[in-house]
N, CA, C and O atoms as a GROMACS GRO file, in nm:
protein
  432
    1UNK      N    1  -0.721  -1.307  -0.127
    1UNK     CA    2  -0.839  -1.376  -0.078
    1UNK      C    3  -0.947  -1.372  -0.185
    1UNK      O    4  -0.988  -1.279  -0.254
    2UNK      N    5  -0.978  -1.492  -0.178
    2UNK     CA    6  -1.143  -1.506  -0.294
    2UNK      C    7  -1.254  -1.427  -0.255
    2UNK      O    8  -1.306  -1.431  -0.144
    3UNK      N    9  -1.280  -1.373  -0.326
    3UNK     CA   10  -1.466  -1.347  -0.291
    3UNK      C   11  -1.556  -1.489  -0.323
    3UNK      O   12  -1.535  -1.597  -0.378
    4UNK      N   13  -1.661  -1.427  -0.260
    4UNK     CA   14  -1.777  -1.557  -0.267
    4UNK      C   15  -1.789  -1.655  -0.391
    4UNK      O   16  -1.763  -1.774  -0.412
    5UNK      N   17  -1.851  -1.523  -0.480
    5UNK     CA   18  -1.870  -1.627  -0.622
    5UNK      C   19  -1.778  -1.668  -0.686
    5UNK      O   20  -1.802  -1.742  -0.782
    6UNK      N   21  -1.626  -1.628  -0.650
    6UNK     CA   22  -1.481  -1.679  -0.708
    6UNK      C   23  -1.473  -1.833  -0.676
    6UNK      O   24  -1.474  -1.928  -0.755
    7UNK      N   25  -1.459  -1.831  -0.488
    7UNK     CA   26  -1.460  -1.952  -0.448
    7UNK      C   27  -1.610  -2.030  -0.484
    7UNK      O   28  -1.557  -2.133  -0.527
    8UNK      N   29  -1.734  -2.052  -0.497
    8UNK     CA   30  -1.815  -2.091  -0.580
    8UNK      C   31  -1.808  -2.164  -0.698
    8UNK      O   32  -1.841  -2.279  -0.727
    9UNK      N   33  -1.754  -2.064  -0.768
    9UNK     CA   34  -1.721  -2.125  -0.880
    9UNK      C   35  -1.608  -2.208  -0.918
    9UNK      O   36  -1.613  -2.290  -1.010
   10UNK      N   37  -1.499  -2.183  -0.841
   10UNK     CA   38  -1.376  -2.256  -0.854
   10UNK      C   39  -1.422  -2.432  -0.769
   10UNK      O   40  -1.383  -2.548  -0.785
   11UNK      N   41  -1.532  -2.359  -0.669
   11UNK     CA   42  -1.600  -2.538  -0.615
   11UNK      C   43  -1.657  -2.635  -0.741
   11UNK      O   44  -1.633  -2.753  -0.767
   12UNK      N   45  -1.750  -2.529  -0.813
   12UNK     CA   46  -1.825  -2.607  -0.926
   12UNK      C   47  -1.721  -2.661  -1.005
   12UNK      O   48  -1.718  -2.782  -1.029
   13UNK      N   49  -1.631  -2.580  -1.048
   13UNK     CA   50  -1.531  -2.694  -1.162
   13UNK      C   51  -1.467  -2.795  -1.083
   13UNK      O   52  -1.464  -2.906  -1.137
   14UNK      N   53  -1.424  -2.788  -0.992
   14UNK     CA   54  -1.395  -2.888  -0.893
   14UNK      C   55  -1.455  -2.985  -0.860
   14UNK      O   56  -1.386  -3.086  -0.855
   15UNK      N   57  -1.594  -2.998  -0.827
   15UNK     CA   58  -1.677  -3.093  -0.829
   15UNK      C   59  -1.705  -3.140  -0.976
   15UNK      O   60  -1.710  -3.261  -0.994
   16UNK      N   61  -1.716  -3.084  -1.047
   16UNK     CA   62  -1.734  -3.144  -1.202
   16UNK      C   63  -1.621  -3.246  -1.220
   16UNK      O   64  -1.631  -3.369  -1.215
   17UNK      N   65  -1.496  -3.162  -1.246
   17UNK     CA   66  -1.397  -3.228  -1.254
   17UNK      C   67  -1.381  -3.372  -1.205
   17UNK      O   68  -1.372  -3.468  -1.281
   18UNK      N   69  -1.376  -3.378  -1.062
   18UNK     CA   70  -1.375  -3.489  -0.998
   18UNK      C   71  -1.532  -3.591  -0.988
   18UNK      O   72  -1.550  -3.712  -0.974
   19UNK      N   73  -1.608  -3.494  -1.001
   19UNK     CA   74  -1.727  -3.650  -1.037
   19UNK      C   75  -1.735  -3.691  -1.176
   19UNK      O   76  -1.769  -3.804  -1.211
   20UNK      N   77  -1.708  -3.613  -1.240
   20UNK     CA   78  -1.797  -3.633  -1.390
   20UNK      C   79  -1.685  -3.639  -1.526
   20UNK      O   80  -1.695  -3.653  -1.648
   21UNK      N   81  -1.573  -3.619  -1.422
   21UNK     CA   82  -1.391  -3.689  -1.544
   21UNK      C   83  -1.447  -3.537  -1.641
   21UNK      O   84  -1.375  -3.532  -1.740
   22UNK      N   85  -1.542  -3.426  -1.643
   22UNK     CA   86  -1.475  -3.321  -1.731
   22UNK      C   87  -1.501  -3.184  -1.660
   22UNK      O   88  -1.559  -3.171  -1.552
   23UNK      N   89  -1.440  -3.070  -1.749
   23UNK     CA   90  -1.469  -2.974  -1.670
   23UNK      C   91  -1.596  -2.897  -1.736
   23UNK      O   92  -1.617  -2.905  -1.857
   24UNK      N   93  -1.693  -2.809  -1.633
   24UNK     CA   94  -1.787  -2.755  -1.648
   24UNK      C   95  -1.825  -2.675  -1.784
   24UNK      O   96  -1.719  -2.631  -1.829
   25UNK      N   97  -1.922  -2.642  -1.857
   25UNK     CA   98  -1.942  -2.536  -1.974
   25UNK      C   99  -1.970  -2.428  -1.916
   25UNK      O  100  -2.039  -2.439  -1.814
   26UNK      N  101  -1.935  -2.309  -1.952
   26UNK     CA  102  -1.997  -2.225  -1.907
   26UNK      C  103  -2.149  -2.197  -1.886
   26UNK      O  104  -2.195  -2.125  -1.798
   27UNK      N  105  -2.209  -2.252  -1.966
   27UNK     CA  106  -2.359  -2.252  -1.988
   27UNK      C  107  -2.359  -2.347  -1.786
   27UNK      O  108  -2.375  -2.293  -1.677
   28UNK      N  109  -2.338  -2.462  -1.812
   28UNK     CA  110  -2.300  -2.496  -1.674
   28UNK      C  111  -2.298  -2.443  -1.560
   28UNK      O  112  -2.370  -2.463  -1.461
   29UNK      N  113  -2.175  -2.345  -1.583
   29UNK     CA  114  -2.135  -2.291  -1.456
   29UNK      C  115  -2.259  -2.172  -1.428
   29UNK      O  116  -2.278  -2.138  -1.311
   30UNK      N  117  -2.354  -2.102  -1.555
   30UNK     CA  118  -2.482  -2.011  -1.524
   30UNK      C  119  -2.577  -2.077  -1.470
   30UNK      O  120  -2.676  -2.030  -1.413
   31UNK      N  121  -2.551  -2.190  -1.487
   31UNK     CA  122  -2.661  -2.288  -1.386
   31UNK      C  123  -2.648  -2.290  -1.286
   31UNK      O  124  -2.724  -2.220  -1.220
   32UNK      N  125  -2.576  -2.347  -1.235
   32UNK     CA  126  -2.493  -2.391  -1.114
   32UNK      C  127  -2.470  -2.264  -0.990
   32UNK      O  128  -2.475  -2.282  -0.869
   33UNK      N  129  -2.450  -2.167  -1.042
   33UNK     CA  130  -2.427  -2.012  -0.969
   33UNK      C  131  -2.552  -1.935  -0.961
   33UNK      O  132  -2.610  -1.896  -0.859
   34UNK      N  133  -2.588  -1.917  -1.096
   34UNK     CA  134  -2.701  -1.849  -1.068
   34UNK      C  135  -2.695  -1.700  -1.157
   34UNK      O  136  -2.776  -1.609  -1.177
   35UNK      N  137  -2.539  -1.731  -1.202
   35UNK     CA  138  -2.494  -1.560  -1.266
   35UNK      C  139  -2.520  -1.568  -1.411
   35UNK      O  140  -2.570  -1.672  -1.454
   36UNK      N  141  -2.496  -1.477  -1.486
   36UNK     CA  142  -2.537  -1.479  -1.597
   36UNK      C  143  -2.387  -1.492  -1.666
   36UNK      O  144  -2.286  -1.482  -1.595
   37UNK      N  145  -2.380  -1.514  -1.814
   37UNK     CA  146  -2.279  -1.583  -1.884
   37UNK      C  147  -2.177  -1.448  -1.878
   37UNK      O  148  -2.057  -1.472  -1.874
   38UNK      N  149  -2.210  -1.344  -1.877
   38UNK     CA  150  -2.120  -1.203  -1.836
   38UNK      C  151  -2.074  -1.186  -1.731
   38UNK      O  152  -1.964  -1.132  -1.726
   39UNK      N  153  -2.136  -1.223  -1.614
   39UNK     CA  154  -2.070  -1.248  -1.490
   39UNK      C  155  -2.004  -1.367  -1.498
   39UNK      O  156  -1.891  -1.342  -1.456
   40UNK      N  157  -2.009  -1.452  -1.520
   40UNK     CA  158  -1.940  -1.607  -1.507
   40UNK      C  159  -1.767  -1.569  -1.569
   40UNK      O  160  -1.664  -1.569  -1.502
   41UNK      N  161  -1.782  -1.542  -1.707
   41UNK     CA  162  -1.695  -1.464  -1.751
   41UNK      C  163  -1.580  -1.374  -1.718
   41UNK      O  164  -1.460  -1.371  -1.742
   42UNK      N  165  -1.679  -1.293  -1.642
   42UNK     CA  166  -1.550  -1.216  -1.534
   42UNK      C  167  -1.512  -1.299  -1.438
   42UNK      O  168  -1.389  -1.302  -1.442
   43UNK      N  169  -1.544  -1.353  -1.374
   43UNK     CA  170  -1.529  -1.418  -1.278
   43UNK      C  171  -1.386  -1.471  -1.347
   43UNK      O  172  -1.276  -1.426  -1.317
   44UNK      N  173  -1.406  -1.554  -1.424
   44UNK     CA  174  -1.298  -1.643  -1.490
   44UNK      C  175  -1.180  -1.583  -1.510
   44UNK      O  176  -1.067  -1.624  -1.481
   45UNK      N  177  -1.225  -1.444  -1.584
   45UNK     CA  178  -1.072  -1.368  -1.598
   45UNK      C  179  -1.084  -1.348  -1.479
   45UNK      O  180  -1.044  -1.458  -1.441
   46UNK      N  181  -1.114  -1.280  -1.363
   46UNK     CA  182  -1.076  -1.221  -1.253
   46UNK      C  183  -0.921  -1.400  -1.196
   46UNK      O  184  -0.800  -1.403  -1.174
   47UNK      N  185  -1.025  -1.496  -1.198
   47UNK     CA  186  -0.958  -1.598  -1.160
   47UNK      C  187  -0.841  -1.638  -1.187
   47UNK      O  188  -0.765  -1.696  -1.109
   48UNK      N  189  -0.809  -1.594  -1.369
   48UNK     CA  190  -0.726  -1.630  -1.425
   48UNK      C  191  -0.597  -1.504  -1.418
   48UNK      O  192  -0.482  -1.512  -1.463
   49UNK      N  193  -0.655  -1.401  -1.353
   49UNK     CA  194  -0.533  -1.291  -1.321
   49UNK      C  195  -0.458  -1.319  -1.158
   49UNK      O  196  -0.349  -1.274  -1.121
   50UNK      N  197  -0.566  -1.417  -1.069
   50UNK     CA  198  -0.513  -1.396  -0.972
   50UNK      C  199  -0.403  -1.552  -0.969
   50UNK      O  200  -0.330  -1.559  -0.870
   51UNK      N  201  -0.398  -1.618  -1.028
   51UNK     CA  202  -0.314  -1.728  -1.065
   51UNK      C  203  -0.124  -1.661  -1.106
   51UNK      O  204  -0.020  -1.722  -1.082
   52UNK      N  205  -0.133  -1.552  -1.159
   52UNK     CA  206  -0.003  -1.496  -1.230
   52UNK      C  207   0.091  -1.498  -1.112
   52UNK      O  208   0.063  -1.507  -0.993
   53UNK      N  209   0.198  -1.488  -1.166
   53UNK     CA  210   0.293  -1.507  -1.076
   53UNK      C  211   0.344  -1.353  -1.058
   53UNK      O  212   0.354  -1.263  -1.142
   54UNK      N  213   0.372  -1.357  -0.916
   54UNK     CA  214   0.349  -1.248  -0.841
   54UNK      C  215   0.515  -1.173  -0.838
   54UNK      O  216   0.604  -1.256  -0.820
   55UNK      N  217   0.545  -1.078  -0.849
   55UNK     CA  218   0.701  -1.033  -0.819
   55UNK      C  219   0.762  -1.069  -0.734
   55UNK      O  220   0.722  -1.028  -0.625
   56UNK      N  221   0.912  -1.180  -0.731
   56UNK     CA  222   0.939  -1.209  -0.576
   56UNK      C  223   0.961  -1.102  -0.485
   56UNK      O  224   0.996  -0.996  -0.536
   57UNK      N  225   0.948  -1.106  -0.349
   57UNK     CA  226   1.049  -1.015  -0.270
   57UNK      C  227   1.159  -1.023  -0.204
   57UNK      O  228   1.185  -1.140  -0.178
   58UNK      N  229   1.198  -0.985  -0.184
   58UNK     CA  230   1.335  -0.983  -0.086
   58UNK      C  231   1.372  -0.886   0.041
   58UNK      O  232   1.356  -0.766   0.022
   59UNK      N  233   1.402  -0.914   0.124
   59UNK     CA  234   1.436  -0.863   0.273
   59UNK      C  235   1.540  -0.751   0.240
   59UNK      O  236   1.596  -0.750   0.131
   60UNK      N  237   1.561  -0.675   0.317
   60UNK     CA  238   1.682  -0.604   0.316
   60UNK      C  239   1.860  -0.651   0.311
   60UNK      O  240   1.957  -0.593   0.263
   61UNK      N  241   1.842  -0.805   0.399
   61UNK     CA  242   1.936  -0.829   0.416
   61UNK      C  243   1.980  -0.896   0.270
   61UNK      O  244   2.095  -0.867   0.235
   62UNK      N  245   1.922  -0.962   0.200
   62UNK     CA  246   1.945  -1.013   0.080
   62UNK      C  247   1.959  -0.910  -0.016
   62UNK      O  248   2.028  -0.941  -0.113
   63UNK      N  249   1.928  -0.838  -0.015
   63UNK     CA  250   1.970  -0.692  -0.098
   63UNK      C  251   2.080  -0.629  -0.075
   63UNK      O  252   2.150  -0.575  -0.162
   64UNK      N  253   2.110  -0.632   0.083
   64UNK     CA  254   2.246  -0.585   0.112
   64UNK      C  255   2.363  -0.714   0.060
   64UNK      O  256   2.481  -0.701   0.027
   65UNK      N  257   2.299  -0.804   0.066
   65UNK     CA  258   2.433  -0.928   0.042
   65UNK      C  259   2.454  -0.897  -0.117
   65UNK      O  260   2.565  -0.897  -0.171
   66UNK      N  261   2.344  -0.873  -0.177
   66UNK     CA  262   2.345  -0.877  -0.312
   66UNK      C  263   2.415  -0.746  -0.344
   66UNK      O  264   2.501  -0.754  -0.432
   67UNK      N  265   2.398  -0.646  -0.299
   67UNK     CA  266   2.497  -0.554  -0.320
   67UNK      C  267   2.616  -0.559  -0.244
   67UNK      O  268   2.686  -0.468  -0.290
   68UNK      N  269   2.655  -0.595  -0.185
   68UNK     CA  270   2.798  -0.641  -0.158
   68UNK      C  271   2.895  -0.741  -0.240
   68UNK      O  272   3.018  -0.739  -0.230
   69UNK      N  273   2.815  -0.837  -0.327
   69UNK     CA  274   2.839  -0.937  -0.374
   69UNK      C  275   2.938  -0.824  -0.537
   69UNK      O  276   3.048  -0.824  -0.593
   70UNK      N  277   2.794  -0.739  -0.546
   70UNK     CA  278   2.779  -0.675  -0.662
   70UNK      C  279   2.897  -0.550  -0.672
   70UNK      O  280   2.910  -0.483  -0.774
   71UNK      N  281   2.988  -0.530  -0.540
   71UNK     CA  282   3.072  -0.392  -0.502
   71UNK      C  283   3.208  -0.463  -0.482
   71UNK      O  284   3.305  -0.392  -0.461
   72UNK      N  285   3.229  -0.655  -0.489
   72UNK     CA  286   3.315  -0.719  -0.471
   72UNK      C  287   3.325  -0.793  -0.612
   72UNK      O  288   3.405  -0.883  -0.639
   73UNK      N  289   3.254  -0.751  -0.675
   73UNK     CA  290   3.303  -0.792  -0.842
   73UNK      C  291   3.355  -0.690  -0.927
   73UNK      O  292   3.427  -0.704  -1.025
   74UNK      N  293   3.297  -0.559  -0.866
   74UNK     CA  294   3.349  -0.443  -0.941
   74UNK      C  295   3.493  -0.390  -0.892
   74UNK      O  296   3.580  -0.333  -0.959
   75UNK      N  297   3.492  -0.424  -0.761
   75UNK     CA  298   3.665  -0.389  -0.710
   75UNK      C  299   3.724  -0.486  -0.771
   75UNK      O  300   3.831  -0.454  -0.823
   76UNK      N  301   3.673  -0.654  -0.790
   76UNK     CA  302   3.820  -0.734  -0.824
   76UNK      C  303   3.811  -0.715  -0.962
   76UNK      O  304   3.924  -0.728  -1.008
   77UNK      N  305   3.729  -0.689  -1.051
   77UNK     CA  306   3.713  -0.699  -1.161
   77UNK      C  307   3.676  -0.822  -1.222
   77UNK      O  308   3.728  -0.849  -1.330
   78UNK      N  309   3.589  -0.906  -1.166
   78UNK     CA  310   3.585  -1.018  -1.192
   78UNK      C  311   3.443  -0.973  -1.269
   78UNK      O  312   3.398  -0.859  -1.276
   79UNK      N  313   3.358  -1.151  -1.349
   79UNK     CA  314   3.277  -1.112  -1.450
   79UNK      C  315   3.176  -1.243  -1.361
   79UNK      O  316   3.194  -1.358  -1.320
   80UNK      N  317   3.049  -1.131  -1.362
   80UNK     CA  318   2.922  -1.205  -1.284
   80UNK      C  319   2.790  -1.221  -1.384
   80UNK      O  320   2.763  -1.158  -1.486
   81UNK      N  321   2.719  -1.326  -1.321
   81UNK     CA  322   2.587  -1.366  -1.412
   81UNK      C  323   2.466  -1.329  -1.299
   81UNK      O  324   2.455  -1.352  -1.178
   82UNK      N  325   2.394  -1.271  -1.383
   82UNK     CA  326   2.266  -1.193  -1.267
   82UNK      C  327   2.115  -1.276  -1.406
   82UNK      O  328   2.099  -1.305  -1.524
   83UNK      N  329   2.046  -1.274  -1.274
   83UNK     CA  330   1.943  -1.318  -1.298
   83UNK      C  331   1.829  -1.206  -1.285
   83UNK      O  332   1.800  -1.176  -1.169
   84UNK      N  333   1.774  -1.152  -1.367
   84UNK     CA  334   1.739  -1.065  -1.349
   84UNK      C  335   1.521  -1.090  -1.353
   84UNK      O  336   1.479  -1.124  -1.464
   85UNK      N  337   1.427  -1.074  -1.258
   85UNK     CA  338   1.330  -1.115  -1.284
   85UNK      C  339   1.237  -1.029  -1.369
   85UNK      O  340   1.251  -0.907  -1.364
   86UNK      N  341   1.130  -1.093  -1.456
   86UNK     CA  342   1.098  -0.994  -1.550
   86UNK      C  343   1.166  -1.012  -1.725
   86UNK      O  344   1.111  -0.994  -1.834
   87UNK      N  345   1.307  -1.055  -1.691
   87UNK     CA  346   1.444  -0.994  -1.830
   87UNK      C  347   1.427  -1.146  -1.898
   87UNK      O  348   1.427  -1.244  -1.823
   88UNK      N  349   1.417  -1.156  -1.993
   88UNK     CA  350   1.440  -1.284  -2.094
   88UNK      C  351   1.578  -1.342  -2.077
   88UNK      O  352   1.612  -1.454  -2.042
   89UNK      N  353   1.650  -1.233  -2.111
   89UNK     CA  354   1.765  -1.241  -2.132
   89UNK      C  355   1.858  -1.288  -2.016
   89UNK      O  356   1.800  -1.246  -1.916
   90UNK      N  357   1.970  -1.350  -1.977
   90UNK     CA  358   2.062  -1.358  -1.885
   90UNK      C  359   2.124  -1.215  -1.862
   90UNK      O  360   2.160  -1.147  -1.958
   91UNK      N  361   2.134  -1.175  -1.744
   91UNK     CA  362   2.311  -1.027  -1.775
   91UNK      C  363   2.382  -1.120  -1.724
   91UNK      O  364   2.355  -1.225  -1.667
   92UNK      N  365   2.491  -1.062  -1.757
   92UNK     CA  366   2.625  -1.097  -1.733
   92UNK      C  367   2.750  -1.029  -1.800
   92UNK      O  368   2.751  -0.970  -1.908
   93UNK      N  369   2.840  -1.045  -1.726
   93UNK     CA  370   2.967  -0.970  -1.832
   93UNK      C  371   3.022  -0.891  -1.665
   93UNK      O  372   2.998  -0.914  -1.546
   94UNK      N  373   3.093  -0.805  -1.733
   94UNK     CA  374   3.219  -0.726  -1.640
   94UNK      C  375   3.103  -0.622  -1.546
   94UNK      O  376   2.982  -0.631  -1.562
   95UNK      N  377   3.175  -0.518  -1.441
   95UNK     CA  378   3.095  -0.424  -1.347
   95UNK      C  379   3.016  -0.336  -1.421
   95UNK      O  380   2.902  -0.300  -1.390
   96UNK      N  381   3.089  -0.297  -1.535
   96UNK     CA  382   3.002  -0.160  -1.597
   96UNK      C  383   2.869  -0.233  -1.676
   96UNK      O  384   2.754  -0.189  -1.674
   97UNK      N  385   2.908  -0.341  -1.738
   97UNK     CA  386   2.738  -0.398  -1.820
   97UNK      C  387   2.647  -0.414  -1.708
   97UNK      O  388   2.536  -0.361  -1.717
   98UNK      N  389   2.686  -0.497  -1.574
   98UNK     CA  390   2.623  -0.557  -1.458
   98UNK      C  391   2.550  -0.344  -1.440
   98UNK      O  392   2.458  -0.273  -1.484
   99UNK      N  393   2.625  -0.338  -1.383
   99UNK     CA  394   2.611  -0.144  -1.319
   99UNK      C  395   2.471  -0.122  -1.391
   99UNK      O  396   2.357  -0.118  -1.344
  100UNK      N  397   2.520  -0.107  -1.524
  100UNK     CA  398   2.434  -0.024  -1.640
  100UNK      C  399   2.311  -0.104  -1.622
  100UNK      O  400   2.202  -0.048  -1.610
  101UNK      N  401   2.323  -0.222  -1.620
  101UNK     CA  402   2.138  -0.334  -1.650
  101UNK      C  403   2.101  -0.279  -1.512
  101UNK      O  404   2.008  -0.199  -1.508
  102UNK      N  405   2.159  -0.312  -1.408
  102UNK     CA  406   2.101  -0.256  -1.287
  102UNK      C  407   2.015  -0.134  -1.305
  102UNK      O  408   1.896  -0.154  -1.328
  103UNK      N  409   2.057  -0.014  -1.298
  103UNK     CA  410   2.026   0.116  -1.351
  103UNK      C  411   1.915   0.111  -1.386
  103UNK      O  412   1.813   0.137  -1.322
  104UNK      N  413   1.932   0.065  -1.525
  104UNK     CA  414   1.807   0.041  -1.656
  104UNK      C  415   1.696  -0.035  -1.583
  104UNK      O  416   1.591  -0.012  -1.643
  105UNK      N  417   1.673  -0.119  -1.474
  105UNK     CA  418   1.563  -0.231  -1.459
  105UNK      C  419   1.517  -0.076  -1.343
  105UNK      O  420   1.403  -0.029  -1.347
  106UNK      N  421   1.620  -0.025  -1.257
  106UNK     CA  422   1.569   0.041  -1.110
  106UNK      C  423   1.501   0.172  -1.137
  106UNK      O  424   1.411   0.213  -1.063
  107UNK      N  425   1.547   0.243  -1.252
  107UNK     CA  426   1.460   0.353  -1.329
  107UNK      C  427   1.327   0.344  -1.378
  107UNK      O  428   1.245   0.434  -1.364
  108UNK      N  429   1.301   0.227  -1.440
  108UNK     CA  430   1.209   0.193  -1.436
  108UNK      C  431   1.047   0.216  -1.358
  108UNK      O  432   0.953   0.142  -1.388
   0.00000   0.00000   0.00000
């Protein structure tokens, strides 16, 4: 949830935007609010942290499927691709690489 001068300010570029085809200066936005160019500032980063993308979650039951999925590749010996969130990289390969990345992300 926004605080006051978050949503405020996210109105002012908004209204800029859409009346005036640009977006606000900061000098602007100390007008417009009332805050000073140090507050405006934070504000912005505060704004610009709450935009990040957030860790997905998952239910229990999708965790249990996923480890079942993950206990039926290691009995047949078959070779799986995991998506791992956070990892650049793809895993993939046989039970023990899958096992081991697991491990390594849950220690963490």
């Amino acid at each position: 949830m926004l605080s006051d001068i978050e949503r405020k300010v996210l109105r002012v570029i908004g209204n800029y935007s859409a009346g005036r085809r640009r977006m606000p200066t900061v000098d602007e936005l100390c007008i417009k609010t009332g805050r000073t160019r140090g507050g405006i500032m934070t504000v912005l980063e505060l704004l610009a942290k709450a935009t990040t993308p957030k860790r997905p979650t998952r239910d229990e039951f999708e965790l249990e499927e996923l480890g079942n999925q993950l206990a039926e590749a290691k009995d047949d010996g078959d070779k799986r691709s995991l998506s791992v969130w956070g990892c650049r990289r793809k895993c993939g390969g046989g039970s023990r690489f899958l096992t081991r990345v697991l491990d390594s992300f849950t220690l963490k």
